[in-house]
The first five atom37 places (N, CA, C, CB, O) and aatype in JSON, in Angstrom:
{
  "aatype": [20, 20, 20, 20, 20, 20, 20, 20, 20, 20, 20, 20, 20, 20, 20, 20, 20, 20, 20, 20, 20, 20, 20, 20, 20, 20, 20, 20, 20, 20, 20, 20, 20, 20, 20, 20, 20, 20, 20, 20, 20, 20, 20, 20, 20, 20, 20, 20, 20, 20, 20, 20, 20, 20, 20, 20, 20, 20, 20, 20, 20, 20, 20, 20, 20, 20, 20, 20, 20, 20, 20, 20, 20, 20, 20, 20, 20, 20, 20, 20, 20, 20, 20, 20, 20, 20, 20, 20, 20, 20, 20, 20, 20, 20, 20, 20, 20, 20, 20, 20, 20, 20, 20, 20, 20, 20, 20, 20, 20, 20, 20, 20, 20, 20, 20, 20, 20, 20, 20, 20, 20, 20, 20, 20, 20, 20, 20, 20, 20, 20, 20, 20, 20, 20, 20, 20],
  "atom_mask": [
    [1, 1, 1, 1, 1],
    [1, 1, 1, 1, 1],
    [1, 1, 1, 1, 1],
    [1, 1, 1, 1, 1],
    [1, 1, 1, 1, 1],
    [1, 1, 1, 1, 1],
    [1, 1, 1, 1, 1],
    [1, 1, 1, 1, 1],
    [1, 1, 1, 1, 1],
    [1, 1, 1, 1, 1],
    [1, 1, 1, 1, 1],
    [1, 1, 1, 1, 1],
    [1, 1, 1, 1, 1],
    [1, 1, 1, 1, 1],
    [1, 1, 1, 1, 1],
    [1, 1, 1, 1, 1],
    [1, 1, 1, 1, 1],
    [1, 1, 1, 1, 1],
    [1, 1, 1, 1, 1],
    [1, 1, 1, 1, 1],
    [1, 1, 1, 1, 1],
    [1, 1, 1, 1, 1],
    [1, 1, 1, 1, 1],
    [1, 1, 1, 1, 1],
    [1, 1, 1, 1, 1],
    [1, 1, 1, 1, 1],
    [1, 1, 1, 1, 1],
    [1, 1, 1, 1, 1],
    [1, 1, 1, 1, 1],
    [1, 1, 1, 1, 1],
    [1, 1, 1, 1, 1],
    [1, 1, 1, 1, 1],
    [1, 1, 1, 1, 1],
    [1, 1, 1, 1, 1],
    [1, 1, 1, 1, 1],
    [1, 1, 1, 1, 1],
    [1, 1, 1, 1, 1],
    [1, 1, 1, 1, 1],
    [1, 1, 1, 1, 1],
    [1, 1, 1, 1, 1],
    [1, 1, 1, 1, 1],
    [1, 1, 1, 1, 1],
    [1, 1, 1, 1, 1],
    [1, 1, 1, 1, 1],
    [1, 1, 1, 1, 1],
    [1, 1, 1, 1, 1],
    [1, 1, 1, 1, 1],
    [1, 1, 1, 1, 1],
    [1, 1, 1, 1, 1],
    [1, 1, 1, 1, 1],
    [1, 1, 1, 1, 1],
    [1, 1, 1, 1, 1],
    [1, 1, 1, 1, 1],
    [1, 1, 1, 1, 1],
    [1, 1, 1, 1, 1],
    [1, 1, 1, 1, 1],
    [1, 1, 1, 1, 1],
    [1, 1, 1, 1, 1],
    [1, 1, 1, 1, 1],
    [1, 1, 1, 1, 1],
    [1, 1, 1, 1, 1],
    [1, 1, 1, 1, 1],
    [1, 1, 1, 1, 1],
    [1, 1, 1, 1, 1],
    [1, 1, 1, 1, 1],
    [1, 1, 1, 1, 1],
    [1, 1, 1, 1, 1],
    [1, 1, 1, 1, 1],
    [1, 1, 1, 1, 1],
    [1, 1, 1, 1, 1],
    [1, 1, 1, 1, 1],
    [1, 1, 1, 1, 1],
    [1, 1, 1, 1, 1],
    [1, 1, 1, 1, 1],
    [1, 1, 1, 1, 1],
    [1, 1, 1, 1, 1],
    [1, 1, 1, 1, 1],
    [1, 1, 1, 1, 1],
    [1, 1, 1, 1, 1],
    [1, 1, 1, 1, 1],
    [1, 1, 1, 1, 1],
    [1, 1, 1, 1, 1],
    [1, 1, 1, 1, 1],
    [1, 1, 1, 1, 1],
    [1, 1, 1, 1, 1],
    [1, 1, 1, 1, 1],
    [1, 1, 1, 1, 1],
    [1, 1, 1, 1, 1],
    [1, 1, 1, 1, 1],
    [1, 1, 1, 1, 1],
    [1, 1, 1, 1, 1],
    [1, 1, 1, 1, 1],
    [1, 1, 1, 1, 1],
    [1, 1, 1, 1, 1],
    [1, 1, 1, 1, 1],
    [1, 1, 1, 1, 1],
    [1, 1, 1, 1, 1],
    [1, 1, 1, 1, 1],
    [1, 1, 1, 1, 1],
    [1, 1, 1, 1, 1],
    [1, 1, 1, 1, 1],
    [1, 1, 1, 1, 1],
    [1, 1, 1, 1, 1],
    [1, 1, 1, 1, 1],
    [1, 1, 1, 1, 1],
    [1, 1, 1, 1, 1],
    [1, 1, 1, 1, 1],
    [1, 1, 1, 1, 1],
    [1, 1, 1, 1, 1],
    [1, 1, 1, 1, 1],
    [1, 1, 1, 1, 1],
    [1, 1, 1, 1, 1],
    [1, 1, 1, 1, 1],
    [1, 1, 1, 1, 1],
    [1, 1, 1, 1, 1],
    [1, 1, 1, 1, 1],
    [1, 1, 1, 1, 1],
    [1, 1, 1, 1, 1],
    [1, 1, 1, 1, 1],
    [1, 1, 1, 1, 1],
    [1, 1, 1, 1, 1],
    [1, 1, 1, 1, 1],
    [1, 1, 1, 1, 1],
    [1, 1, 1, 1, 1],
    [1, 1, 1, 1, 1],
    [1, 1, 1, 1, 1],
    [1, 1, 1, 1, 1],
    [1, 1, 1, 1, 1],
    [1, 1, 1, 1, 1],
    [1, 1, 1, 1, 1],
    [1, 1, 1, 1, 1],
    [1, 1, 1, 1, 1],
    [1, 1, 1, 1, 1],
    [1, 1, 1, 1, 1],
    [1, 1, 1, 1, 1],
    [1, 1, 1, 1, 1]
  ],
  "atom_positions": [
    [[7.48, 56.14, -190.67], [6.17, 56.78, -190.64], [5.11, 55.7, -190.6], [5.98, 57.72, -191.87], [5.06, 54.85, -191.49]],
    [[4.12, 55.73, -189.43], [2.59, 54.61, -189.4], [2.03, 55.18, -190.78], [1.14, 54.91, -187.75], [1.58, 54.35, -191.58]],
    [[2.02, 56.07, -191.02], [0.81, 56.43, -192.35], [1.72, 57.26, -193.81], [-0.7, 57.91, -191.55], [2.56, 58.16, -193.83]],
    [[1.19, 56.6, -194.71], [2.0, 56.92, -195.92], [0.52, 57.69, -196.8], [2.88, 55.24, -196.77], [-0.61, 57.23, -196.64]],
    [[0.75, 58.59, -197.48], [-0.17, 59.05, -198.09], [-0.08, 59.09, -199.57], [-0.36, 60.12, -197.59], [0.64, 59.97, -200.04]],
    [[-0.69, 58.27, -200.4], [-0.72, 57.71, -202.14], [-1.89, 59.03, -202.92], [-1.7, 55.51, -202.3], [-3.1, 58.98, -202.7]],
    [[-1.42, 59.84, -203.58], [-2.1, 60.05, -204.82], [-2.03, 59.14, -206.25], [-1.69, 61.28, -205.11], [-1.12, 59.43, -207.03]],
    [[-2.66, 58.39, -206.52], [-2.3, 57.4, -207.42], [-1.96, 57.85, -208.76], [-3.28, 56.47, -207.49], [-2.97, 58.47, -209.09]],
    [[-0.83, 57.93, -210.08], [-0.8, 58.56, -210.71], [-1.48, 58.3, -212.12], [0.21, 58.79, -210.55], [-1.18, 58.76, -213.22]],
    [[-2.67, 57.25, -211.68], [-3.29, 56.91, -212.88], [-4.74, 57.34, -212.7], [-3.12, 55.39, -213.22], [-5.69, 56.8, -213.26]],
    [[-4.85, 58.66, -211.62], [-6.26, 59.23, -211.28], [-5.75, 60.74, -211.04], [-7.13, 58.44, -209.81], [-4.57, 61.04, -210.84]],
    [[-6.97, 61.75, -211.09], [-6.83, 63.32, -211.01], [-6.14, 63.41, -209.75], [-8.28, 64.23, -211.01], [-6.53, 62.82, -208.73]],
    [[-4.81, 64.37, -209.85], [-4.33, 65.0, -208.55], [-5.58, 66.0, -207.93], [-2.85, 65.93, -208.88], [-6.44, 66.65, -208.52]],
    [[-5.26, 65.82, -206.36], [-6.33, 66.39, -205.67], [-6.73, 67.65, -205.77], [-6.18, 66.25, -204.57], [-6.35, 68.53, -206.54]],
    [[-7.62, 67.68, -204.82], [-8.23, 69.37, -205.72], [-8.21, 70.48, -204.66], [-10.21, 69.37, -206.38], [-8.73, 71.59, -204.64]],
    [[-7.33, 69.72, -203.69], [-7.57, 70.76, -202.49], [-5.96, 69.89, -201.18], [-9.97, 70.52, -201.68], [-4.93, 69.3, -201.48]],
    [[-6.53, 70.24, -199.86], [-5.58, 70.12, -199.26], [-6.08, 68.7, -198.1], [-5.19, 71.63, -198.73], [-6.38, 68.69, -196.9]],
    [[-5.94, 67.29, -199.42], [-5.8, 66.3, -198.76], [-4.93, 65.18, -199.21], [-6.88, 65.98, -198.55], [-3.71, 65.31, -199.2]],
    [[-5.54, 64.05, -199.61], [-4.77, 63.09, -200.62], [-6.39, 62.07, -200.65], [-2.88, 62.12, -199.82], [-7.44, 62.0, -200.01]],
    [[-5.66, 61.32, -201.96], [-6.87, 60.43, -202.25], [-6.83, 59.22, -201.36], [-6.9, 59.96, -203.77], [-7.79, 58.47, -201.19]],
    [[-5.34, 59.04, -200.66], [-5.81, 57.25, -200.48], [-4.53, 57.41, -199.01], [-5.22, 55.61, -202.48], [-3.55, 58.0, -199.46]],
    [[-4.37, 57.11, -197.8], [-3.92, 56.75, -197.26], [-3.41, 55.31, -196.62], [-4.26, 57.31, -197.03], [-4.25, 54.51, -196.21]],
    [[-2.5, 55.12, -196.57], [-2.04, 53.37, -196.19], [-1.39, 53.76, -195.12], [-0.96, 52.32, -197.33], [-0.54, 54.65, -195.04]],
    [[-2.04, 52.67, -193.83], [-1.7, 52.76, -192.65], [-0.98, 51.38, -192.49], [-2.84, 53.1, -191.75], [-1.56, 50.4, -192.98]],
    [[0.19, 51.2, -191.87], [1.48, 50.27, -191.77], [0.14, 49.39, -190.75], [3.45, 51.07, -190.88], [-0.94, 49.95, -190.51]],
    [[0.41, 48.23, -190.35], [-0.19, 47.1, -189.26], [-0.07, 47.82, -188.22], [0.56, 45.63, -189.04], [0.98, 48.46, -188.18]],
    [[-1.09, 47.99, -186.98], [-1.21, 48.31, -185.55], [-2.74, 48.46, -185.35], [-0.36, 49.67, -185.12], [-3.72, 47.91, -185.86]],
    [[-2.53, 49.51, -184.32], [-4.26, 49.33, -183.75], [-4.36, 50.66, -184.71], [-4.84, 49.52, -181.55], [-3.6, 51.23, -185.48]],
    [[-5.97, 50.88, -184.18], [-6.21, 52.28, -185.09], [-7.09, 52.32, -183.78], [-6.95, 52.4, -187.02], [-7.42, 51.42, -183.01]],
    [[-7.44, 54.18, -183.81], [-8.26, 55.02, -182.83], [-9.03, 55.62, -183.94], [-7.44, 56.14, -181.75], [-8.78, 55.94, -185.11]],
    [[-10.23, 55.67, -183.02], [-11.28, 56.52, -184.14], [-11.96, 57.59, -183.12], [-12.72, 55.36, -185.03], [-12.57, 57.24, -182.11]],
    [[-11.76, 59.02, -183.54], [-12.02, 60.15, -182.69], [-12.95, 60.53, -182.86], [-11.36, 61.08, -182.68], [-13.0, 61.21, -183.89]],
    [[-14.02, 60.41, -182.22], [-15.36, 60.84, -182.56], [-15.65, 62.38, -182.53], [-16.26, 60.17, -181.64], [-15.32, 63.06, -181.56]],
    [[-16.19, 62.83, -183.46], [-16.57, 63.87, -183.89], [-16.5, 65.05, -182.92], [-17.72, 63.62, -184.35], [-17.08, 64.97, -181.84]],
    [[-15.79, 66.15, -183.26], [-15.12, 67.19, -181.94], [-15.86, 68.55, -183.08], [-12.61, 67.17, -181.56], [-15.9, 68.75, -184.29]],
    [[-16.41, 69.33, -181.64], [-16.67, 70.58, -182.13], [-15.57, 71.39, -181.39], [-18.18, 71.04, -181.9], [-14.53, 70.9, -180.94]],
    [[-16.06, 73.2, -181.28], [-15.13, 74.33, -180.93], [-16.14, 74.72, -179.38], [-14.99, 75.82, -182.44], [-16.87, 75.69, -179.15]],
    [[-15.81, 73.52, -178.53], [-15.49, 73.82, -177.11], [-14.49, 73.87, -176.48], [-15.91, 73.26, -176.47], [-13.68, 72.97, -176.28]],
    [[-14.47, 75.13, -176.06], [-13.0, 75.72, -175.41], [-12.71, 74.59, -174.15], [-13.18, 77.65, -174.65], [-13.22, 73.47, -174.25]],
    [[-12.01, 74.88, -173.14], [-11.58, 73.93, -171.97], [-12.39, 74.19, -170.91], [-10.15, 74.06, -171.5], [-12.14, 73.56, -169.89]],
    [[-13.4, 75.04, -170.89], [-14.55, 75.46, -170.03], [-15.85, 75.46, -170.43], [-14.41, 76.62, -169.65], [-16.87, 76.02, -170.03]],
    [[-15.42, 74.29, -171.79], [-17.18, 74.32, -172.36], [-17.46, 75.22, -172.99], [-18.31, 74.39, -171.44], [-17.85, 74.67, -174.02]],
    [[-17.55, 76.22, -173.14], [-17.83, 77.26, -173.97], [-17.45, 77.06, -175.56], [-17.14, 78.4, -173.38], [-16.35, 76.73, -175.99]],
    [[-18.51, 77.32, -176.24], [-18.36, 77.26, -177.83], [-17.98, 78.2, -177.66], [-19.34, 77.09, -178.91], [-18.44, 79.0, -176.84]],
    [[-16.33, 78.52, -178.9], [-16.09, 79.22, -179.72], [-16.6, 79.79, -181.01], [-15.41, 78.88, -179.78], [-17.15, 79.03, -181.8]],
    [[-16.44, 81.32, -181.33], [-16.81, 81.75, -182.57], [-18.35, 81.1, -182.42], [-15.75, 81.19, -183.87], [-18.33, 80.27, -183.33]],
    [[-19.59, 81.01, -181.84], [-20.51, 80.22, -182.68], [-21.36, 80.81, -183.37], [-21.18, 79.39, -182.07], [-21.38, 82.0, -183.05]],
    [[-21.88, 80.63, -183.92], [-22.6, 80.57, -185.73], [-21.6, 80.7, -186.85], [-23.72, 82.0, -186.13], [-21.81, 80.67, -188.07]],
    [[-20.3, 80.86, -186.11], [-18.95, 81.32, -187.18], [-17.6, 79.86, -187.88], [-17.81, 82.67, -185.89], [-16.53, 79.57, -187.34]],
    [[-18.13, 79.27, -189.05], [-17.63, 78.29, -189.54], [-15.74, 78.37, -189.32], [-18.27, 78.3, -191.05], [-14.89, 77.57, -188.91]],
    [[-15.7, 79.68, -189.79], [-14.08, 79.64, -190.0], [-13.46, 79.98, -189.06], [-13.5, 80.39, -190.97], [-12.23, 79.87, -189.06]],
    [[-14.27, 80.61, -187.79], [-13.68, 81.03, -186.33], [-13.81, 79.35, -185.66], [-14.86, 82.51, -185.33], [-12.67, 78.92, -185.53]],
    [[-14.56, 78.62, -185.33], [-14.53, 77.36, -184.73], [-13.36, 76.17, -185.72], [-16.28, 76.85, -184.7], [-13.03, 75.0, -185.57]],
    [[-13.24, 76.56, -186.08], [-12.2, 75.16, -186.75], [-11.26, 74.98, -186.3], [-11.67, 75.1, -188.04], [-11.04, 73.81, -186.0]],
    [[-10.14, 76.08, -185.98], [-8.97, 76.05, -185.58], [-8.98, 75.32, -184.01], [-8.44, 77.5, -185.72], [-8.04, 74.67, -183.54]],
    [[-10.1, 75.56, -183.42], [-10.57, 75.34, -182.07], [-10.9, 73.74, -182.05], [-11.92, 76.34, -181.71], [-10.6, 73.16, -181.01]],
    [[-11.36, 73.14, -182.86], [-11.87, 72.13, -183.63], [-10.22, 70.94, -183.31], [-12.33, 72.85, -185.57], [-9.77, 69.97, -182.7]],
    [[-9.94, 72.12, -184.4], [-8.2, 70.88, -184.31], [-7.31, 70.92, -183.34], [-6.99, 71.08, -185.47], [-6.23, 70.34, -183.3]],
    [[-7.93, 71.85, -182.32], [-6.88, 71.84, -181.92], [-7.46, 70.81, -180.52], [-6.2, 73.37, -181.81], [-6.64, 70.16, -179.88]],
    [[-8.59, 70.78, -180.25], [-9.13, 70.02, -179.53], [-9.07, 68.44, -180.46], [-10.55, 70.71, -179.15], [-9.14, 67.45, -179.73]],
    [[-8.97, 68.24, -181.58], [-8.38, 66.56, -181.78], [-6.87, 66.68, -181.55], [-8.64, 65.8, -183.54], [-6.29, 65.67, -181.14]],
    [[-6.18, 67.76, -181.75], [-4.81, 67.78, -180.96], [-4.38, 67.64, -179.54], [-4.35, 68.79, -181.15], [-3.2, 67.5, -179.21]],
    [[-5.6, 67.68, -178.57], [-4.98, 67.61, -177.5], [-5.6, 65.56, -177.2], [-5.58, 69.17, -176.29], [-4.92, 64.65, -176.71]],
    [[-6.75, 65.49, -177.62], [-6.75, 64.55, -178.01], [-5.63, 62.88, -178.68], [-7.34, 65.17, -178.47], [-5.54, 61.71, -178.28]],
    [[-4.88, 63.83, -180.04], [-3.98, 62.98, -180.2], [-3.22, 62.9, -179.22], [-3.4, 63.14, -181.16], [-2.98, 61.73, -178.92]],
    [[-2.5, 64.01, -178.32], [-1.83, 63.57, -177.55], [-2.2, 63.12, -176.19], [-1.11, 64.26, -177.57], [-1.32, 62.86, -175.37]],
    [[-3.22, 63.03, -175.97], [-3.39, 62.47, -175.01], [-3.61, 60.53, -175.36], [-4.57, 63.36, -174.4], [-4.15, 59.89, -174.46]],
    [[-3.35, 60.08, -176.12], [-3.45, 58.89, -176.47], [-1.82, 58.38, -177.45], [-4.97, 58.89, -177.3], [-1.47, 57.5, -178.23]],
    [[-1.35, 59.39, -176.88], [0.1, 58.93, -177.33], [0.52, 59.19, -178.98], [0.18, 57.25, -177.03], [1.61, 58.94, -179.5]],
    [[-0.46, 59.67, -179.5], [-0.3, 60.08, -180.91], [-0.29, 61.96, -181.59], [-1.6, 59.25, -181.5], [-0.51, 63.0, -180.96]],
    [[0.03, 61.8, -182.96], [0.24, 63.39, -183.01], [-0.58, 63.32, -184.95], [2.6, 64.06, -182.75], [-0.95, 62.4, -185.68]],
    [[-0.55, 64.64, -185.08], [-1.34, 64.59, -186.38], [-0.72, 63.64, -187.38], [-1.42, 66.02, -187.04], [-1.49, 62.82, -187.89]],
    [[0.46, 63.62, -187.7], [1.09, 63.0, -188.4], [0.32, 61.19, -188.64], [2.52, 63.23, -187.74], [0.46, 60.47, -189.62]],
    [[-0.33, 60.94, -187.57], [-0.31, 59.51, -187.25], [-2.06, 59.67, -187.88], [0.15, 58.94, -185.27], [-2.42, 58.51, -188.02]],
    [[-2.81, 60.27, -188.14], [-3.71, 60.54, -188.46], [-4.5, 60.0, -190.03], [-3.44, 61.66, -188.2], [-4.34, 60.72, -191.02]],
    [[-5.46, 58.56, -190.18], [-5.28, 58.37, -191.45], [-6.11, 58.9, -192.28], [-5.22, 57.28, -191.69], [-5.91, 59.01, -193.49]],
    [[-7.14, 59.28, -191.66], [-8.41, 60.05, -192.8], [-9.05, 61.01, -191.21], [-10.14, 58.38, -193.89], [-8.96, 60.83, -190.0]],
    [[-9.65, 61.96, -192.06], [-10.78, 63.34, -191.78], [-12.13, 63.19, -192.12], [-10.44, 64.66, -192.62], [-12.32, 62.8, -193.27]],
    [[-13.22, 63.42, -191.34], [-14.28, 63.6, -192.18], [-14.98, 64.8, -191.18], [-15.19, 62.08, -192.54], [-15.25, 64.71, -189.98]],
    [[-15.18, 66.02, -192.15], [-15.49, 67.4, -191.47], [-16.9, 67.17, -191.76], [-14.76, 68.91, -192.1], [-17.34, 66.42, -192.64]],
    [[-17.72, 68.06, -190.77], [-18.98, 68.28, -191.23], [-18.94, 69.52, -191.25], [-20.05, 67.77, -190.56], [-18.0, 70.02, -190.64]],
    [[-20.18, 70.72, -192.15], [-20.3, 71.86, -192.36], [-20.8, 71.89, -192.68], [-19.89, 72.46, -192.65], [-21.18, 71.33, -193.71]],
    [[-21.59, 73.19, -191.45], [-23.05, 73.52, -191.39], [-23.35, 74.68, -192.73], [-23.41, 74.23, -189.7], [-22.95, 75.84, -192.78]],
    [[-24.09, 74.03, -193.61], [-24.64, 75.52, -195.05], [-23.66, 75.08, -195.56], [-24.68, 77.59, -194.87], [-22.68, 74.51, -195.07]],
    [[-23.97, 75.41, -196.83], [-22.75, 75.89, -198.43], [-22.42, 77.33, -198.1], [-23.67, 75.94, -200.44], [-21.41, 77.82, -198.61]],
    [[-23.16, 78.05, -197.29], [-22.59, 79.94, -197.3], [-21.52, 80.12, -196.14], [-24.13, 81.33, -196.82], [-21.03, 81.2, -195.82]],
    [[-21.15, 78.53, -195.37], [-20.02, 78.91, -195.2], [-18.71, 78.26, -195.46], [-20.08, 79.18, -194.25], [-17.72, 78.2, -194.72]],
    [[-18.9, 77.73, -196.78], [-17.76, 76.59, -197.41], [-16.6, 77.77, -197.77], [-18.42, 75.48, -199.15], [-15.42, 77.44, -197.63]],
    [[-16.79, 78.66, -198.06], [-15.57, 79.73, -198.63], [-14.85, 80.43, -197.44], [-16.26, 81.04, -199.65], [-13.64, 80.61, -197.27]],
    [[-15.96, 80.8, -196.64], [-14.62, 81.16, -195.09], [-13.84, 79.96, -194.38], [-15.51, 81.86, -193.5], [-12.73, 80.12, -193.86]],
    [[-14.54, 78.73, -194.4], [-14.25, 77.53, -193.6], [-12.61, 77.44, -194.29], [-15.49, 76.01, -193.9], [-11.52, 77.6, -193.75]],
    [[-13.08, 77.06, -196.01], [-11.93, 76.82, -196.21], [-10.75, 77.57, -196.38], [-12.03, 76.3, -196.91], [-9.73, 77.08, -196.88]],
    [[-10.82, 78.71, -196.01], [-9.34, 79.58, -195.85], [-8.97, 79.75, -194.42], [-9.41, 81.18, -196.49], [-7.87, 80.18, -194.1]],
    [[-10.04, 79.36, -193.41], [-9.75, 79.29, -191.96], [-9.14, 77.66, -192.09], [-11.3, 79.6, -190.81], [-8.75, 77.32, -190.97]],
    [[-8.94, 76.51, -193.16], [-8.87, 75.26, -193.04], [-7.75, 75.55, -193.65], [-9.85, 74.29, -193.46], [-6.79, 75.01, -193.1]],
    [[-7.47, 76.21, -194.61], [-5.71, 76.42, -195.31], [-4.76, 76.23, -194.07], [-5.32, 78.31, -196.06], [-3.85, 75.42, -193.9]],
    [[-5.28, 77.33, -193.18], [-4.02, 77.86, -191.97], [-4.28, 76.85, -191.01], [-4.18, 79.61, -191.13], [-3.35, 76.72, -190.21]],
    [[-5.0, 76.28, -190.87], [-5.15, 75.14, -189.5], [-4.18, 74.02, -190.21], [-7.13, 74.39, -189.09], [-3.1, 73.76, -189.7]],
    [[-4.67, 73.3, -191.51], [-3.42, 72.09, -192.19], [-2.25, 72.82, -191.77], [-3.32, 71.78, -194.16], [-1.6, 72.51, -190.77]],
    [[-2.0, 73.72, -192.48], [-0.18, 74.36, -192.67], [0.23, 74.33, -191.57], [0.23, 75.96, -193.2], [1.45, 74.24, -191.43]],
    [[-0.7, 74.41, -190.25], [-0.17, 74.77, -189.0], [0.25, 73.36, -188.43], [-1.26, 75.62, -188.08], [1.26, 73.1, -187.78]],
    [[-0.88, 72.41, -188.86], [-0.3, 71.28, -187.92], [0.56, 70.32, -188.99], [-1.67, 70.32, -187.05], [1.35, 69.53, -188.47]],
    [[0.49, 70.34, -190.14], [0.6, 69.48, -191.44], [1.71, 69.76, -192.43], [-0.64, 69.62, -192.22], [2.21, 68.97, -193.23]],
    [[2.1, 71.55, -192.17], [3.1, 72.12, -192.83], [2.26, 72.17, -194.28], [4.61, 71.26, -192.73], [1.1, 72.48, -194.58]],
    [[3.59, 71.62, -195.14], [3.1, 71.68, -196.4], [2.51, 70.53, -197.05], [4.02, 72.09, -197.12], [2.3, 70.48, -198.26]],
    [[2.23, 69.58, -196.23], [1.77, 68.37, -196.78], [2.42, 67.07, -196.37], [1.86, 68.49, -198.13], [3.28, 67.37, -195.54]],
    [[2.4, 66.27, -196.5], [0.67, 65.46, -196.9], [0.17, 66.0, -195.74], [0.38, 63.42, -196.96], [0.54, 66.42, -194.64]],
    [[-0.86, 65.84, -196.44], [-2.31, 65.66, -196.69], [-3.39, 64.35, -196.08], [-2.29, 65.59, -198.15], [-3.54, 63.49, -196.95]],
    [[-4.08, 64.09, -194.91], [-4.69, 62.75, -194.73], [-5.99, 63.08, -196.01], [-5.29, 62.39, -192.81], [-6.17, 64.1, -196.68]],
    [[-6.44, 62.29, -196.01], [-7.83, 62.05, -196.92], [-9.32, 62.67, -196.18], [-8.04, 60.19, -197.14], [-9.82, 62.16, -195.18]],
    [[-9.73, 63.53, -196.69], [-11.1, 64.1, -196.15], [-11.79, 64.36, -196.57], [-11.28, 64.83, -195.64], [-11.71, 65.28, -197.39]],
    [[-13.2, 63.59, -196.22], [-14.35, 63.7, -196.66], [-14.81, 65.29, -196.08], [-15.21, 62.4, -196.19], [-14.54, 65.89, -195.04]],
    [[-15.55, 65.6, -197.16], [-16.46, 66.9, -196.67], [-18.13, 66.77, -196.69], [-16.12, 68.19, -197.72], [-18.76, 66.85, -197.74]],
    [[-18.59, 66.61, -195.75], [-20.02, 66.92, -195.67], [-20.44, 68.29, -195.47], [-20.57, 66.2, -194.67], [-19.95, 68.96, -194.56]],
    [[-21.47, 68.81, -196.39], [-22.29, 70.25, -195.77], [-23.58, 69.76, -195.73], [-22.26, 71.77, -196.74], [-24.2, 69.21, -196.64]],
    [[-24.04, 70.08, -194.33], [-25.43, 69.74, -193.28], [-26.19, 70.52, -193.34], [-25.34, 69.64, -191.85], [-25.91, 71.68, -193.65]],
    [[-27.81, 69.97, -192.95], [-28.21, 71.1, -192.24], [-28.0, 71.65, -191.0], [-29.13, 71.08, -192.24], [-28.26, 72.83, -190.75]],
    [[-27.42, 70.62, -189.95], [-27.36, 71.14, -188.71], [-26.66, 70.59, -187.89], [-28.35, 71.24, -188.21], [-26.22, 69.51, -188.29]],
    [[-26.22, 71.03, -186.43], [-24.77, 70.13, -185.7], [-26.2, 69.54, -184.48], [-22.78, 71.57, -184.71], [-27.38, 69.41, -184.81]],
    [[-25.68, 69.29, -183.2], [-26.42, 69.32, -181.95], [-26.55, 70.34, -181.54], [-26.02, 68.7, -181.01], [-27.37, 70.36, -180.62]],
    [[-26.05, 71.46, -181.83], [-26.79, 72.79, -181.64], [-26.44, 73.82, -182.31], [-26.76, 73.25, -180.46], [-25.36, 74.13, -182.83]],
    [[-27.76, 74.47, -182.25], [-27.77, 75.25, -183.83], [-26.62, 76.66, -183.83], [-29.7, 75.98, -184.19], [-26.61, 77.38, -184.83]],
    [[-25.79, 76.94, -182.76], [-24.61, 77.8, -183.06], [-23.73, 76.84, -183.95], [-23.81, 78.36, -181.65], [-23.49, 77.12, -185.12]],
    [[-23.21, 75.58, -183.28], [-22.2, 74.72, -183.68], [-22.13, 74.99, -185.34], [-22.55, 73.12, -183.21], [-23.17, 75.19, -185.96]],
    [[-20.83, 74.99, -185.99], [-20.96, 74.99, -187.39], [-19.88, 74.35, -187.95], [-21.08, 76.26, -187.94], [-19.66, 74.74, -189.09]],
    [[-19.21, 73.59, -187.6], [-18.25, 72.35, -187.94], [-18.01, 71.19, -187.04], [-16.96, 72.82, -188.15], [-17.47, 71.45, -185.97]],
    [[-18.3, 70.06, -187.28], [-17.14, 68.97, -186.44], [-16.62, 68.05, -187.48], [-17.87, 67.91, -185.11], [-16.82, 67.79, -188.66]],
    [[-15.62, 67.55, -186.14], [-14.62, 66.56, -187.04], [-14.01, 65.34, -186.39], [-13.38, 67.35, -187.53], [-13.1, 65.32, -185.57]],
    [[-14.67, 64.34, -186.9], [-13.63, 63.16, -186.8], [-12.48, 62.91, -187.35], [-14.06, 62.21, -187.09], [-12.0, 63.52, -188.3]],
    [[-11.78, 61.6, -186.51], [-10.78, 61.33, -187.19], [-10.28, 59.45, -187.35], [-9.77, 62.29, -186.47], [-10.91, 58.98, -186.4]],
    [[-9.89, 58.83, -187.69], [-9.19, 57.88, -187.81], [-8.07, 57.95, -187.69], [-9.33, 57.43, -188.6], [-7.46, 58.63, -188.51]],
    [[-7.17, 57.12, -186.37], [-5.9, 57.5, -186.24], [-4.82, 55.93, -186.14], [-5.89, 58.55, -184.83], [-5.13, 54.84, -185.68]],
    [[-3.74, 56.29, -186.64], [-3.18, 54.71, -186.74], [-2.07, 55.16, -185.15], [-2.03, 54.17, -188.84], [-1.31, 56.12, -184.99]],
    [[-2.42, 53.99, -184.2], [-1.34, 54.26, -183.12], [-0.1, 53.94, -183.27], [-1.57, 53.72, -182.03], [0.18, 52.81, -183.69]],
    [[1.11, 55.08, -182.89], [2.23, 55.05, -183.06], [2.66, 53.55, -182.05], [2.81, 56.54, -182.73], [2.01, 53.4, -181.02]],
    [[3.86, 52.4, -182.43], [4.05, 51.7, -181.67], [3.79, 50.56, -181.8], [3.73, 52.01, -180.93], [4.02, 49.76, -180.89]]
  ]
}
């Protein structure tokens, strides 16, 4: 495995569905710049809708990973943005089923959460980078 994921056991287990500290083995690293929920024709998905665009979200850094020879697994940290606190409670049960889907049951990469006031346009209501360690 390029990426090993450490909860350290001399600090609080996490409080949600990431890890505190990732260690990426020696290679290059990719850094995915921030992806919203545009379908393959441009078109925003779900928009003004936090927990409808996410899945759309990952799955567009999924086609991403693979198009650069990598897959989630290889993935060393997250940092989501999210638009309002009124939609942190749908996001994150639309974010349960997107991990499990690509991530199973865990690990977990490390993710920061930001809530904004605003994306590049005011439907948009999540993006997401990534840091990725290349397989190889």
């Amino acid at each position: 495995m390029s990426v090993r994921f450490v909860n350290p056991e001399n600090y609080t287990a996490p409080t949600g569905m990431f890890s505190h500290v990732s260690v990426a083995e020696a290679g290059r690293l990719a850094f995915i710049a921030g992806q919203v929920a545009f379908d393959s024709d441009l078109k925003l998905v779900a928009p003004g809708d936090a927990a409808g665009q996410y899945p759309q979200v990952m799955a567009n850094i999924g086609k991403i990973l693979d198009g650069i020879g990598a897959g989630f697994g290889d993935i060393v940290e997250l940092t989501t943005y999210l638009v309002g606190e009124e939609s942190r409670v749908a996001w994150l049960e639309s974010r349960g089923a997107v991990m499990e889907k690509h991530f199973g049951d865990g690990p977990y990469p490390p993710n920061t959460l930001l809530i904004i006031g605003g994306l590049a346009q005011p439907e948009m209501m999540v993006e997401v980078s990534a840091v990725v360690r290349l397989p190889g």
